[in-house]
N, C-alpha and C positions, 0 to 999 in steps of 0.2 A: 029440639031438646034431646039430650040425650037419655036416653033408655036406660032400665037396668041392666048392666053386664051379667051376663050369665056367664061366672067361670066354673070351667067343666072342671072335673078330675083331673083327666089328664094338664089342664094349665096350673092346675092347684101345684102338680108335680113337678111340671118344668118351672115355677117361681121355686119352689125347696130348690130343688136341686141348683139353679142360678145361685141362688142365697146360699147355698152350702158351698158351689164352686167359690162366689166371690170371696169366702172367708177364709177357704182355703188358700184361693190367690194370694191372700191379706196376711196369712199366716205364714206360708211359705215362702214370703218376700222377710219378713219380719225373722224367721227360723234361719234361714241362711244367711243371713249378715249378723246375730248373733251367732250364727256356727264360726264363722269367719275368723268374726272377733276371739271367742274361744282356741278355737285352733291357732291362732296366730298370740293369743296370750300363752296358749299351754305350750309354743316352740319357743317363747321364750321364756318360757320359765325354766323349759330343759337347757336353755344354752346358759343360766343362768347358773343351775344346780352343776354346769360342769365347771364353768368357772370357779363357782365355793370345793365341789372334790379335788378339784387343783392345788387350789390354797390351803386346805382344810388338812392340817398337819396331826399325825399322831401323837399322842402325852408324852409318849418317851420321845419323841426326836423333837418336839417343843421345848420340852425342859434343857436338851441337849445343844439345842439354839440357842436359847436365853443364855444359858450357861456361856457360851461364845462371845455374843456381844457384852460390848464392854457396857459398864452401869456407871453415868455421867449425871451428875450433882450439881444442882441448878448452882449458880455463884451468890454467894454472900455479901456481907460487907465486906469492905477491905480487911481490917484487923480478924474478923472470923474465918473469915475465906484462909488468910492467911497463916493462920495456926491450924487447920484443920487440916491445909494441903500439904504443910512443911511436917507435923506427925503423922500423916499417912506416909511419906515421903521416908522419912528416919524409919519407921517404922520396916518400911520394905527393907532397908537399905541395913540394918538390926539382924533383921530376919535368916538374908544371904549371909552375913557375917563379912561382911565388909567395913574396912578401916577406913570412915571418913573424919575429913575435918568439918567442925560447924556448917552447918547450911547458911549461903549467904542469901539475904531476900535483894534481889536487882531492884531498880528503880519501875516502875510499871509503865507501862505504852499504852496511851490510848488509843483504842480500836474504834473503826466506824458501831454508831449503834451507843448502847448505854452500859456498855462494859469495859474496863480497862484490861487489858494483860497484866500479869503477874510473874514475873520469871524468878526462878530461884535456881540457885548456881550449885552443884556438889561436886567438892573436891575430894578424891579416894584413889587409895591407891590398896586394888586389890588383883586375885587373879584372873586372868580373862576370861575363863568360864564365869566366874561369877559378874564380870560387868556384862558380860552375854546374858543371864540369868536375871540381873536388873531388870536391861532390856527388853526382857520377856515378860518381865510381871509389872511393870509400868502400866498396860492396861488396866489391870486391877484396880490402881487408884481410880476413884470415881473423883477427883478434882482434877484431874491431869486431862488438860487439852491438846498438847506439843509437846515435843524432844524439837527444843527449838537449836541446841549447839551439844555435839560429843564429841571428846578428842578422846583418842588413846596413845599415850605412849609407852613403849617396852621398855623394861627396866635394861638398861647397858649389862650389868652384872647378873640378873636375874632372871631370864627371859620368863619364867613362869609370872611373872609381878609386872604390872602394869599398874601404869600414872591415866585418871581418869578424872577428866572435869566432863561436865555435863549439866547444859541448863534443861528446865523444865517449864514448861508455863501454864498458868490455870485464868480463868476467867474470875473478876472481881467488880462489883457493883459503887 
């Protein structure tokens, strides 16, 4: 049988110390794999944040952006769609002071998908800055998806007067 163990001091001390080393082992197994993890989440958080200072635009050159892109208008029903794009249309077309004849509405194309084309025809006869000037603010219409057809012709006797047909097209539901 065995006896009572006599543990001295000194083995009192070398059990602490074992029990203090193994926790520390325990610890610092556990300390560095979440440092790891840390460190490897804080690098990409930084590559992260540089990606957004990339993209991340000031108010004035946002506003100046927006301003840029054109602003396009989901499509309507046919009959809505269709008076909303042919007064926006006059309206530009009013504005420059250009002589046109009635807008004519073309027959509509249908497109893959749940939308039909809408083309509509304008016949004017103005001057070539101003069909250039057309040209230019056509974006503005938020129903205008194409300049699908533009002819210019010079006036024989006028050179400053030009003959201008020109279709347009918009999407319709």
């Amino acid at each position: 049988m065995l006896g009572k163990l006599k543990i001295t001091e000194r083995d009192k001390r070398a059990l602490k110390l074992g029990a203090i080393g193994a926790v520390l082992i325990v610890v610092f197994i556990f300390a560095s794999t979440w440092y790891e993890t840390w460190k490897q989440a804080k690098g990409d958080m930084a590559v992260v944040e540089r990606k957004l200072d990339a993209i991340r635009v000031e108010p004035r050159r946002q506003t100046a952006l927006l301003g840029a892109v054109p602003v396009f208008e989901m499509p309507q029903e046919e009959e809505l769609q269709k008076f909303l794009f042919r007064d926006k249309l006059n309206e530009q077309i009013k504005r420059l002071g250009i002589r046109s004849n009635p807008l004519d509405i073309l027959s509509g194309t249908k497109k893959e998908g749940v939308y039909r084309l809408l083309r509509i025809k304008c016949t004017a006869r103005c001057r070539f800055t101003q069909a250039m000037d057309l040209l230019a603010a056509l974006p503005e219409n938020p129903y205008l998806v194409a300049v699908e057809e533009l002819r210019i012709r010079v006036d024989a006797k006028n050179r400053q007067e030009v003959d201008m047909d020109l279709v347009v097209s918009t999407f319709v539901k």
